[in-house]
KOLRO-728512 format. One line per field, with one value per residue (C-alpha): residue in one letter; x, y, z. Coordinates in Angstrom, 2 decimals. Layout:
<sites>
titi: [A / ...]
px: [X / ...]
py: [Y / ...]
pz: [Z / ...]
</sites>
This chain:
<sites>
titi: [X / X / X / X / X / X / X / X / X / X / X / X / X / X / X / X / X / X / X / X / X / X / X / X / X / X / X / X / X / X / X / X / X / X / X / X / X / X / X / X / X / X / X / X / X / X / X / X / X / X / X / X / X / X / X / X / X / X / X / X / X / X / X / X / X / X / X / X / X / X / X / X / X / X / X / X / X / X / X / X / X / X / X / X / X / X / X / X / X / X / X / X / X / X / X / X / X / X / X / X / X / X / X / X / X / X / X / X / X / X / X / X / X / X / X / X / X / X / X / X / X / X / X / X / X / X / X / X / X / X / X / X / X / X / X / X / X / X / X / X / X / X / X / X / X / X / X / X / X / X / X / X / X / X / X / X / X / X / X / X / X / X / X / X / X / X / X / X / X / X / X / X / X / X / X / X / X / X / X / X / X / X / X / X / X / X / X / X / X / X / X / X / X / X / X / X / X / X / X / X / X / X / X / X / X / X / X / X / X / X / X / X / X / X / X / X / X / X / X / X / X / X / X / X / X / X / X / X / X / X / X / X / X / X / X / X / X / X / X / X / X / X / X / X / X / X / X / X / X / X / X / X / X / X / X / X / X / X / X / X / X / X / X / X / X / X / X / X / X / X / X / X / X / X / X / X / X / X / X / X / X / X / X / X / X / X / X / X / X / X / X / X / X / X / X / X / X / X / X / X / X / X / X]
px: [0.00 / 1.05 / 2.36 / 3.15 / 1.12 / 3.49 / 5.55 / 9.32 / 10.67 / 10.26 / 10.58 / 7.03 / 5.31 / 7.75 / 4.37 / 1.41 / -1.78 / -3.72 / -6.72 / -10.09 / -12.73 / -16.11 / -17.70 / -20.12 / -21.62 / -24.16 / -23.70 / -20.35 / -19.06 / -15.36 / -12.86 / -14.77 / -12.51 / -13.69 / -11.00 / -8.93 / -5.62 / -3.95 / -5.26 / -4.80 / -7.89 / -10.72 / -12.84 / -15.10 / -18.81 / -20.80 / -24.00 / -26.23 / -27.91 / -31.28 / -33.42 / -32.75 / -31.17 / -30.40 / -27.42 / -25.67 / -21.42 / -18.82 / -15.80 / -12.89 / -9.71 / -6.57 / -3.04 / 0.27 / 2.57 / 1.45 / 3.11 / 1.65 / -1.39 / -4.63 / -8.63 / -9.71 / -7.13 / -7.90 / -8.26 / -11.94 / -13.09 / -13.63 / -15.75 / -17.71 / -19.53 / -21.56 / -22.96 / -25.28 / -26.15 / -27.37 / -24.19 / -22.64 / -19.41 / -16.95 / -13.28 / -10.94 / -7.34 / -5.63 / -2.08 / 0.87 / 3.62 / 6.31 / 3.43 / 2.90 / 3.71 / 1.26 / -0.71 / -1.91 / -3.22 / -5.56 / -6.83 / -7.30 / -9.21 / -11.29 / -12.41 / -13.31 / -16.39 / -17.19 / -17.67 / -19.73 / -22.09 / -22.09 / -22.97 / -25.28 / -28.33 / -27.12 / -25.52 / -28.30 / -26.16 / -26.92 / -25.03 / -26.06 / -24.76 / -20.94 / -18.07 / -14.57 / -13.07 / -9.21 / -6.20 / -2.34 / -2.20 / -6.18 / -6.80 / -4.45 / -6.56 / -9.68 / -8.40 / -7.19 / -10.76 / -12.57 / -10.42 / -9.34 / -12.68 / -12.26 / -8.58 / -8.06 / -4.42 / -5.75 / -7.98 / -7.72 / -11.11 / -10.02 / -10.11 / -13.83 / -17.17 / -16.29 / -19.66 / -19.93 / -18.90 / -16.23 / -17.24 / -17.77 / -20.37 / -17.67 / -14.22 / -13.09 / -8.97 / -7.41 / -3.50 / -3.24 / -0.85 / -0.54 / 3.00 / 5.39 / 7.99 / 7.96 / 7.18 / 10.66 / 10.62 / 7.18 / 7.96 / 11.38 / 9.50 / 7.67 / 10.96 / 9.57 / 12.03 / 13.07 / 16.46 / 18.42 / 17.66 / 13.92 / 13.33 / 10.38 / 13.36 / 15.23 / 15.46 / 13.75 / 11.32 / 7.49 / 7.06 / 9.85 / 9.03 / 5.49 / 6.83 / 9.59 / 12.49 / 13.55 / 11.08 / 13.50 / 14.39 / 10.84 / 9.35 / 6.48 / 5.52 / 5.32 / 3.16 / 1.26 / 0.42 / -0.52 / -3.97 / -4.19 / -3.19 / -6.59 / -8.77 / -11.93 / -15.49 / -17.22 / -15.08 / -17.06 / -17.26 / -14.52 / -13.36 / -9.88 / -8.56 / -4.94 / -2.88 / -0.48 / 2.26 / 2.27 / 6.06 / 4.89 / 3.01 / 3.15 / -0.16 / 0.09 / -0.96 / -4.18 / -4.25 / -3.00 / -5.65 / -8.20 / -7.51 / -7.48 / -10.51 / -12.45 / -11.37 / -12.75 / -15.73 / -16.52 / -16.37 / -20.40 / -18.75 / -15.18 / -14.93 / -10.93 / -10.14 / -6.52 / -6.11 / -3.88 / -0.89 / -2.30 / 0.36 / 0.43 / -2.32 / -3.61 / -5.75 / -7.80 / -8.77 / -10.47 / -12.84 / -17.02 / -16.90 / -14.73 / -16.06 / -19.60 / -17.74 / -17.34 / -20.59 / -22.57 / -20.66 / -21.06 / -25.13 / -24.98 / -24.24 / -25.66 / -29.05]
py: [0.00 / 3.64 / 5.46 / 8.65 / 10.27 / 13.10 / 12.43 / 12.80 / 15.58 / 15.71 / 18.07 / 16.63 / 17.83 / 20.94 / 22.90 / 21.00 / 23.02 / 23.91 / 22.57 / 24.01 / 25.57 / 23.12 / 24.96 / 25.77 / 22.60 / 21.88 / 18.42 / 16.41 / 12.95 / 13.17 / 11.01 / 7.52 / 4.70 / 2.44 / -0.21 / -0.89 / -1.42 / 1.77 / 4.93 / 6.71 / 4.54 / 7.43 / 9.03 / 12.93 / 12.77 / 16.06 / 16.38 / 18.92 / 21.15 / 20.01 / 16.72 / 12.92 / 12.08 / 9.53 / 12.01 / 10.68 / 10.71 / 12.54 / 10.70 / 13.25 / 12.40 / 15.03 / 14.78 / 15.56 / 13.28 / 9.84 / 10.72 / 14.06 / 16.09 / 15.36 / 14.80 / 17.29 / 20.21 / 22.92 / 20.47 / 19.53 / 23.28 / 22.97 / 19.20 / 20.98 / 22.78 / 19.66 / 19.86 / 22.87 / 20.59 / 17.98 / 16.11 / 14.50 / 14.66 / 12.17 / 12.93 / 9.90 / 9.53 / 6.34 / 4.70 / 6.80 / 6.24 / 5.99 / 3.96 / 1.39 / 0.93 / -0.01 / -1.22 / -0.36 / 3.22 / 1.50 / -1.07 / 1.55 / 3.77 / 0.25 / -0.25 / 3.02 / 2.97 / -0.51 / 0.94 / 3.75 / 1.35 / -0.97 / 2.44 / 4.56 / 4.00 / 5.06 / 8.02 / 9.16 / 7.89 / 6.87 / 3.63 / 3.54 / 6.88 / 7.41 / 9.13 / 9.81 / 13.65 / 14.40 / 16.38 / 14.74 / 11.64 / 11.61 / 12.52 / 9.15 / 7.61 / 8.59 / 7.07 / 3.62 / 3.29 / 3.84 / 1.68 / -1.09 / -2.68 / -6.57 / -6.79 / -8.94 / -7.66 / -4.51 / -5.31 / -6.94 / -7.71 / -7.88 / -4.50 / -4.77 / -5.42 / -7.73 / -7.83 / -4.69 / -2.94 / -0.47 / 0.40 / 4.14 / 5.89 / 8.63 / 9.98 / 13.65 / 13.84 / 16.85 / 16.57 / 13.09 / 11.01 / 7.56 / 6.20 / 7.28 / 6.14 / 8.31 / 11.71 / 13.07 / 12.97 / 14.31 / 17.35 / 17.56 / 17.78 / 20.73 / 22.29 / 21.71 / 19.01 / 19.53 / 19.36 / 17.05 / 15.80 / 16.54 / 14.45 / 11.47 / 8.33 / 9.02 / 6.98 / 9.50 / 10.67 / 10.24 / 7.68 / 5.37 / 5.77 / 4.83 / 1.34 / 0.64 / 1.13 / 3.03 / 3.20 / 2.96 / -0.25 / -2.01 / -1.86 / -3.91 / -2.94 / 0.93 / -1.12 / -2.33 / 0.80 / 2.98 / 3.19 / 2.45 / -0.96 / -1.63 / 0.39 / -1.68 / -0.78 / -0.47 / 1.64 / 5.04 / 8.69 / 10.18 / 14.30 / 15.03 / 18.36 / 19.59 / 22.37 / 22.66 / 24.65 / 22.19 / 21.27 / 18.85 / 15.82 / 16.38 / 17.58 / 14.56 / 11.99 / 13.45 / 13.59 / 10.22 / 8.80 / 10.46 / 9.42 / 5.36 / 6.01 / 7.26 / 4.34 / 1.73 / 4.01 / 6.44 / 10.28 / 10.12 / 9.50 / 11.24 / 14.86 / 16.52 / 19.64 / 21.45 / 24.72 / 27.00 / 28.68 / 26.95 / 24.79 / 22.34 / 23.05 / 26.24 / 28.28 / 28.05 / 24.38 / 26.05 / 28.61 / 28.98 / 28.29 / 25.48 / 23.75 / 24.23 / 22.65 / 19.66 / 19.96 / 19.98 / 16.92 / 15.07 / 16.08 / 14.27 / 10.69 / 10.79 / 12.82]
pz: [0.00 / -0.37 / 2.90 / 0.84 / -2.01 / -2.79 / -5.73 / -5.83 / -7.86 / -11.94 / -14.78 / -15.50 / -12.81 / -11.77 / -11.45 / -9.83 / -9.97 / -6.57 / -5.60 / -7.08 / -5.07 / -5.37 / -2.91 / -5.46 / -6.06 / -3.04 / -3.60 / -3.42 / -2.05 / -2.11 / -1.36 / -1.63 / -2.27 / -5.74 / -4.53 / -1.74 / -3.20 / -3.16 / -1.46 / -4.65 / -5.57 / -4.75 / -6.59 / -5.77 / -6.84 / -7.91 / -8.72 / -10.52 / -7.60 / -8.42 / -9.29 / -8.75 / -12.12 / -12.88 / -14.43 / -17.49 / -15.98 / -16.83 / -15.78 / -15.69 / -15.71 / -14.35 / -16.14 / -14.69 / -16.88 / -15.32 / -12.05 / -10.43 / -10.09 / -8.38 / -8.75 / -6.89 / -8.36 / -11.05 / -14.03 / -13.00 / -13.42 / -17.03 / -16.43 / -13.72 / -16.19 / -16.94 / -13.72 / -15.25 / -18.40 / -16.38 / -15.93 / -12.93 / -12.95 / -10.81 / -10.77 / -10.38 / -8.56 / -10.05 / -9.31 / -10.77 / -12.23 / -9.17 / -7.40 / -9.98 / -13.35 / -16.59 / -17.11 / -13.41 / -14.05 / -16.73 / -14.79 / -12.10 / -14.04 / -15.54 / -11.88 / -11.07 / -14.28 / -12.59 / -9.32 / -10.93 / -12.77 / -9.78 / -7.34 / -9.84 / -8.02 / -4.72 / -6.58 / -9.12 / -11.72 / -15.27 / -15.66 / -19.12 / -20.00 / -18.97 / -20.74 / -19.83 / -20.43 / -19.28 / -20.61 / -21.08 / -19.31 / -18.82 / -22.42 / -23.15 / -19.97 / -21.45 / -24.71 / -23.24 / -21.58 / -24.79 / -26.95 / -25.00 / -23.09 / -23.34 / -23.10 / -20.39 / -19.54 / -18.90 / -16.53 / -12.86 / -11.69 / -8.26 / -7.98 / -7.45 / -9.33 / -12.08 / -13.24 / -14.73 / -17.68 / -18.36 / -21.62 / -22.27 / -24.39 / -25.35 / -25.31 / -25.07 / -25.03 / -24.66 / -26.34 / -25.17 / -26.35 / -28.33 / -29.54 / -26.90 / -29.24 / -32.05 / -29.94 / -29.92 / -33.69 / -34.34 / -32.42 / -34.00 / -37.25 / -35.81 / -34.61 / -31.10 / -29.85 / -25.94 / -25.09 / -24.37 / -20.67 / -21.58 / -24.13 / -24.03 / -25.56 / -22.42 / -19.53 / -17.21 / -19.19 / -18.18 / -20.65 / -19.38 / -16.02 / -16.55 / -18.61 / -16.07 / -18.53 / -20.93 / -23.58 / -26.89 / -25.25 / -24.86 / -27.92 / -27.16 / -23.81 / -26.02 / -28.49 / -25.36 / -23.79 / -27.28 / -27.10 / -31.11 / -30.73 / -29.52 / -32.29 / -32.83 / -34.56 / -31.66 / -30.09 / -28.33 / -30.27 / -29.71 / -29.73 / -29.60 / -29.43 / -29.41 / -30.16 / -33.20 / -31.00 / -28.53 / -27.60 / -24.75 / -26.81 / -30.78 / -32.62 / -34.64 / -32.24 / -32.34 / -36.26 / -36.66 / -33.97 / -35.60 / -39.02 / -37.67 / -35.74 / -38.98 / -40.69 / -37.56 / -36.00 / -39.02 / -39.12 / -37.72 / -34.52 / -34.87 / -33.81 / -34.55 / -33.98 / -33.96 / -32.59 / -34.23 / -32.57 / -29.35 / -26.77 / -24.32 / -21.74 / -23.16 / -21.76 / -24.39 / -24.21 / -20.66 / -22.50 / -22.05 / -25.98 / -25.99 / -22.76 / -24.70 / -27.76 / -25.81 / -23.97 / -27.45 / -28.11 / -25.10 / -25.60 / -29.24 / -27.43 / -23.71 / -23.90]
</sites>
């Protein structure tokens, strides 16, 4: 079990956002455990101010390069606006990456829409309806949940409620990435490439640390955790949104998802959008008009 939650000192996370102020939402359960492993294993549940649901879920998801950041910090702002569409909206902690390595994060994040499903009714939640929304490493969580539901090594039941589903009804990933392996050369290509000491192929990079090694060394474990190894036709909808400026994960992981995604879910269900001039995080992602973007999208698939 963990005995310390802070993380040890990273590049990736050199600036961890504070915590948000909920205090505006007159209903929250925070800090309920989905599984008993970890205490990283928690979850925060908020709930429109009115009515008795059941509300179609929001699952957000926070980044911090698979080894900082928290569920209950700024990142959910921008998910909270659900709440006033009808949404609820329950943020997730999962194991990180100096905690446990892959595929544990996944299988975390698997057992926390289980619990959901297996909870709704205690929760006004609509099992039926549930979608995952995150930015970074929860856009690529968001992504691994809708891509890879049956694949049994990314799953451990004994987390809790193995009888229910993990599938989602949609996706919305924020810059997330894919192929950790050909990152440093995408963003070369862009003339973004990080210097040396910062660069995703090393051995201290996010990436690696995640896998355990370093990641130009593992090919297949890489292969293992990019989320396009497990594109299927009955995969969720999916919007993905990144910036073209962004120096942290390349544009082109979004471009390249998309463009394997229309060919195994259709553009129906396929929503891409890259924002000029825009980088890594960018305030602009955070926007009324872009948070209604997503909104509008989410409406399409769960109402």
């Amino acid at each position: 079990m963990d005995r310390d939650l802070t993380p040890p000192p990273h590049y990736g996370i050199a600036e961890q956002p504070p915590a948000a102020d909920t205090s505006f939402v007159k209903r929250r359960f925070l800090d309920i455990a989905y599984a008993d492993l970890s205490p990283s294993q928690k979850l925060d549940i908020y709930l429109p101010d009115e009515g008795s649901g059941p509300f179609p879920v929001i699952v957000a998801i926070h980044g911090g390069a698979f080894m900082g950041c928290d569920k209950a910090d700024l990142q959910v702002l921008p998910m909270l606006a659900g709440l006033r569409r009808g949404y609820a909206v329950v943020s997730i902690n999962y194991r990180l990456s100096w905690q446990a390595k892959f595929p544990a994060l996944v299988q975390d994040a698997k057992a926390a829409v289980r619990w959901i499903r297996a909870n709704a009714g205690r929760y006004f939640l609509e099992a039926k309806k549930v979608a995952a929304w995150g930015g970074s490493a929860g856009g690529y969580l968001a992504t691994m949940l809708g891509l890879s539901s049956g694949v049994d090594k990314l799953e451990d039941l004994r987390l809790g409620n193995p009888h229910q589903s993990c599938d989602l009804q949609a996706v919305v990933s924020w810059y997330g990435p894919t192929n950790f392996l050909n990152m440093d050369a995408l963003l070369a290509e862009s003339g973004l490439l990080p210097p040396e000491g910062f660069r995703h192929s090393e051995a201290n990079s996010p990436e690696s640390l995640l896998l355990g090694a370093q990641i130009t060394t593992i090919p297949e474990r890489v292969r293992a955790a990019n989320p396009e190894t497990y594109l299927r036709p009955t995969a969720p909808p999916f919007f993905l949104q990144h910036g073209r400026a962004d120096a942290v994960v390349p544009f082109q992981h979004s471009l390249q998802l998309a463009e394997k995604l229309m060919q195994s879910i259709g553009k129906e269900s396929l929503q891409l959008e890259l924002l000029e001039g825009a980088a890594h995080a960018d305030p602009r992602f955070e926007t009324p008009e872009n948070v209604n973007k997503v909104l509008d999208f989410l409406d399409r698939f769960l109402k």
